[in-house]
C-alpha positions as a printed NumPy array, in Angstrom:
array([[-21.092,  35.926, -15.795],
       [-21.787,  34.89 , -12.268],
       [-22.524,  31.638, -13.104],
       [-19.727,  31.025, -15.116],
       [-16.985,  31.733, -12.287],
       [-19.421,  29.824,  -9.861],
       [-19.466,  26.982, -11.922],
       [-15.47 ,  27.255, -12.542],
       [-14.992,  27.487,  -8.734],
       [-16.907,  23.953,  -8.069],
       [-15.287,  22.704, -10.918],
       [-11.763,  23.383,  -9.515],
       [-12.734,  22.656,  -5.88 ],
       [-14.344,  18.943,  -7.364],
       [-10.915,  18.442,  -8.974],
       [ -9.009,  19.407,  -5.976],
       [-11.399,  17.168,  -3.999],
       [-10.404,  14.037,  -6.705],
       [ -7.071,  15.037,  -6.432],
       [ -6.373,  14.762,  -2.704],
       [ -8.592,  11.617,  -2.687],
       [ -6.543,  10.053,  -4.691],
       [ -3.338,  10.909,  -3.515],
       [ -5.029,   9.792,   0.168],
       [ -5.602,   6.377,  -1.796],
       [ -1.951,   5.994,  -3.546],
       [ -0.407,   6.302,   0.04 ],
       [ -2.659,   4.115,   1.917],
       [ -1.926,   1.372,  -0.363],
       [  2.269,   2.197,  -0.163],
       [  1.865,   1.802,   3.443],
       [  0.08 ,  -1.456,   2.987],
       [  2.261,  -2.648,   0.643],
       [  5.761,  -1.831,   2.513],
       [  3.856,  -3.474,   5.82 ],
       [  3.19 ,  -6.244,   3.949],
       [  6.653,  -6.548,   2.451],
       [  8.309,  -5.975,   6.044],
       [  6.339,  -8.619,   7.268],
       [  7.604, -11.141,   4.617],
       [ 11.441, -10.275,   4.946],
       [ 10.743, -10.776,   9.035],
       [  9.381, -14.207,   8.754],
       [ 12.021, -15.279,   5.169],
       [ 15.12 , -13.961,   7.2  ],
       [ 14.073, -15.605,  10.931],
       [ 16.131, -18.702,  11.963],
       [ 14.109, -22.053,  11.226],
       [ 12.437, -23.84 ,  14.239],
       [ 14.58 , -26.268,  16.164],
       [ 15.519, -29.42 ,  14.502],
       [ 13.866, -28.423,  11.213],
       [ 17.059, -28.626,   8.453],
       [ 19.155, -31.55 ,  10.712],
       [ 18.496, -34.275,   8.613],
       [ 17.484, -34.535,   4.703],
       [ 14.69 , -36.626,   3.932],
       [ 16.06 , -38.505,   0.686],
       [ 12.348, -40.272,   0.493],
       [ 10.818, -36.652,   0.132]])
C-alpha cells in the first residue's frame, strides 16, 4: 500500500517536472521568436542608405 502512493507521488511529481519543462521550453522559444521578428520589422521599416533608390538601373 505504501508503495503504491510512493510510486503515485513520483509519478505525479515526474509529470509535474515534464510539465513545467516544457512550458519553460514553449516560452523560451516565443521570446526568441518575437526577438527575432522585432529585429526583422527594425531593419524592413529603416530608411535605405543614402543614394541607394536615386537612380534605376534599367541594365539590372
Amino acid at each position: 500500500m505504501n508503495s503504491d502512493l510512493t510510486m503515485q507521488v513520483v509519478a505525479m511529481n515526474s509529470s509535474k517536472l515534464q510539465t513545467s519543462m516544457q512550458v519553460a521550453v514553449f516560452k523560451k522559444a516565443h521570446e526568441m521568436q518575437t526577438d527575432l521578428l522585432e529585429t526583422l520589422m527594425q531593419t524592413a521599416l529603416s530608411a535605405p542608405p543614402p543614394g541607394q533608390g536615386a537612380k534605376v538601373n534599367k541594365l539590372a
